[in-house]
N, C-alpha and C positions, 0 to 999 in steps of 0.2 A: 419571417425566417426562410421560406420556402424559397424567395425573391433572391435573397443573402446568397442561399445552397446556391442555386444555377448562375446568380453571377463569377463564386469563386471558381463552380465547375470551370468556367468558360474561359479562369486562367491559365488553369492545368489541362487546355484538350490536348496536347499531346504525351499526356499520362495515363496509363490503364485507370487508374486509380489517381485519387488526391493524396499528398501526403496527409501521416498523423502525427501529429505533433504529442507527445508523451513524456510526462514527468515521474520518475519512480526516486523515492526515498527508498534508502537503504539496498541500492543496488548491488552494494558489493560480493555481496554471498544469499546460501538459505534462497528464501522466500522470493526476497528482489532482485534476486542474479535471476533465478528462473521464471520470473514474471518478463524478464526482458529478452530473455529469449522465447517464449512462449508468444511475444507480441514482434519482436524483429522480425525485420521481412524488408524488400524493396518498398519504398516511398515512405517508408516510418522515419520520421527525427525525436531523440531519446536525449534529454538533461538528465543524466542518472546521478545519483548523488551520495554519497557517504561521509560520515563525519573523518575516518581516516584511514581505513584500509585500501591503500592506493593499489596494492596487488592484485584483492578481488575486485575492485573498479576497471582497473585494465583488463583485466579478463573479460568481465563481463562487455567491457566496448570492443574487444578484439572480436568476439562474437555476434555482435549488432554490426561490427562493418562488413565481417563475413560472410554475413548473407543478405549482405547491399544496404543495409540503412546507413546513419549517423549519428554518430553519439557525440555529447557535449562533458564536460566530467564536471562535478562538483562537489567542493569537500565544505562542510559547514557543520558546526554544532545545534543543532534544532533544538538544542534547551534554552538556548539563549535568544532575548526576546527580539523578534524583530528577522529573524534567519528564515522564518519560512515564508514573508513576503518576496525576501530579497529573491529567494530560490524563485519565484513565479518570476520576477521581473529579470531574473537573469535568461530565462526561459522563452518570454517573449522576445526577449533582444534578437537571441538566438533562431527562432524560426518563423517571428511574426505575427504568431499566435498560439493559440491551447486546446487541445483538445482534450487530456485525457491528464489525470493526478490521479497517481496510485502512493497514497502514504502508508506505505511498509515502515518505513525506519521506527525501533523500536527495541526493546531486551525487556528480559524479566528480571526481579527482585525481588529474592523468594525472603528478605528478612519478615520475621514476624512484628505482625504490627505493633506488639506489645513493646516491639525492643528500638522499632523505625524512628528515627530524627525527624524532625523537622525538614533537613536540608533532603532526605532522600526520599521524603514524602512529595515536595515539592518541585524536584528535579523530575520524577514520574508525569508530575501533572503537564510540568513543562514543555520535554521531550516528546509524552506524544498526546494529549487533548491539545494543549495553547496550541503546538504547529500544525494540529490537524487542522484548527479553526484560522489559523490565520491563513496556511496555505488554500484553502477552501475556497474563505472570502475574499482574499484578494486576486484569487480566479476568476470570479466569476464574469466580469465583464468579458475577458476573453472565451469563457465558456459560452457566451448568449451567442457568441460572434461565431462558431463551430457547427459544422452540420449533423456532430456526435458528440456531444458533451457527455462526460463521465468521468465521476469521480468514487472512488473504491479505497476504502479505508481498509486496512487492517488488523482487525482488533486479536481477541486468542478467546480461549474458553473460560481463561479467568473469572470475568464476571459472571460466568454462569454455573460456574458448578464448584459446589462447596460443601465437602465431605472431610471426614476425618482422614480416609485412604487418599484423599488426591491432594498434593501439597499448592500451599496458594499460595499465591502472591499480592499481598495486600495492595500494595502501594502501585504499582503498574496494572492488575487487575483493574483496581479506581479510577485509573486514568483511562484503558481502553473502553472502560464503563460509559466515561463523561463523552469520549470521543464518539459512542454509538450514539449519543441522543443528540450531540451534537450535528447528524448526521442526518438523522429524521427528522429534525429541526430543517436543518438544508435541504432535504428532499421534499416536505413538502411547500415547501417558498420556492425552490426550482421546477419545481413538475409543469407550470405554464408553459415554460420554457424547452422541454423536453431535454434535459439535465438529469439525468438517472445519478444520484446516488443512493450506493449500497456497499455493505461492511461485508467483509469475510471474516470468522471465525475458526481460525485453525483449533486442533486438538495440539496434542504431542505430535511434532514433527522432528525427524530428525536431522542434525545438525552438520554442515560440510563437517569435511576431514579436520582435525585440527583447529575448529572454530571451539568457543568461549562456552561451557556447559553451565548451564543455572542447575542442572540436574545432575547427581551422581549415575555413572553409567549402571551402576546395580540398583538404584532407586528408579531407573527409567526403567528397568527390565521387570521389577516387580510392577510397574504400574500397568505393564502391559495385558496385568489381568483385570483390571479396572474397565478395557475397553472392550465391547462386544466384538470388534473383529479382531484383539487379542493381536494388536503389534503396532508399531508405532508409526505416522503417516511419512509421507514424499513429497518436496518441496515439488512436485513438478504437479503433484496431485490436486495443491494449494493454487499454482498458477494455472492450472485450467477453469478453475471457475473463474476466476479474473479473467481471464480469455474470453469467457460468455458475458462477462458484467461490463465489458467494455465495446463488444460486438452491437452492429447496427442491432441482429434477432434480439438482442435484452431491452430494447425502446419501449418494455410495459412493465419493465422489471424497476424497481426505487422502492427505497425506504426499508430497504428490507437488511435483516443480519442473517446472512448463511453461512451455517454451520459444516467447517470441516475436519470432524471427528472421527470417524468409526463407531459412531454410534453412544459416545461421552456423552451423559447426560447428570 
């Protein structure tokens, strides 16, 4: 590996820095607008991707070129099988190789499991475990090739906290469930390698202006007594820890789920 690192150094010596090559799901708004700007910068290249909000996708690459990277756009359904290979090889086309997958893309579905289909049971598993895992593994060989390999899932609090006061969501909870173990699965088969994967856990965050609410806004307002720090979090709050899960300093950090709640338990 170490051989790998100094030979690619010695393509880019007249770069402060090597580019990073970076994959974000669910770019358009929320969570994965601010993860990419939280990671834009000079020498970064960014496939960012959405199933169809082409507004917040432009937004968010007007902002990665504004402070000198490049961004690539893609729009794709990640329920349907086989979309989250294509996104890595479209990925590689584009800057040669990988360094970094961050699978945000994702919604909640607060129906009760009593009342849930089939079809929307399975649409959850779909959309985000299968693309977690397929986008994952068909990384990896470009991830061995990278002198930062990282991969950062984004799961929610779903799976983990289940009370009468805090409303669930059966079917997408299940799925970012399968996607955590899926993950420590992948963390520890990659650790040889020094491949950090690790999930983030958002609590209740709040939503751009005008984006799509699984929550009524007086149902979000009383839950805010459910959380110790008593208000609901900051997409920018969520992309800092990703900022640390993907930085050289987190190279002893893997396998892990961190939680970003205010204190939801």
């Amino acid at each position: 590996m170490s051989s790998f690192c100094s030979a690619r150094k010695k393509l880019f010596q007249g770069y402060h820095k090597m580019a990073k090559n970076i994959l974000v799901t669910g770019a358009a708004s929320g969570i994965g607008a601010e993860i990419c700007k939280k990671l834009a910068g000079t020498q970064t290249n960014f496939l960012v991707h959405t199933r169809s909000n082409q507004q917040g996708l432009d937004k968010t690459v007007r902002y990665i070129e504004g402070v000198g990277g490049r961004a690539e756009q893609k729009f794709s359904d990640l329920s349907i099988k086989g979309e989250g290979r294509k996104l890595i090889e479209e990925a590689v086309q584009h800057f040669d190789g990988l360094d970094v997958i961050i699978a945000n893309a994702g919604y909640a579905n607060k129906t009760s499991i009593i009342d849930m289909t089939d079809a929307e049971f399975e649409e959850a598993h779909n959309t985000i475990a299968r693309s977690f895992f397929e986008l994952t593994t068909a990384a990896i060989p470009f991830l061995k090739q990278s002198c930062n390999g990282r991969i950062v899932g984004i799961s929610a609090f779903g799976p983990h906290v289940w009370r009468t006061q805090v409303m669930p969501f059966a079917a997408t909870a299940a799925a970012k469930g399968a996607l955590e173990i899926t993950a420590k699965a992948l963390a520890l088969k990659l650790a040889p390698d020094s491949i950090t994967v690790n999930i983030i856990a958002p609590g209740f965050i709040r939503k751009d202006r005008g984006a799509h609410l699984a929550i009524d806004p007086k149902a979000l307002q009383d839950i805010c007594g459910q959380i110790p720090m008593g208000r609901i979090g900051e997409a920018h709050e969520v992309a800092s820890v990703v900022e640390f899960c993907v930085s050289k300093e987190s190279s002893y950090l893997t396998g892990q789920v961190i939680h970003v709640n205010g204190g939801l338990v």
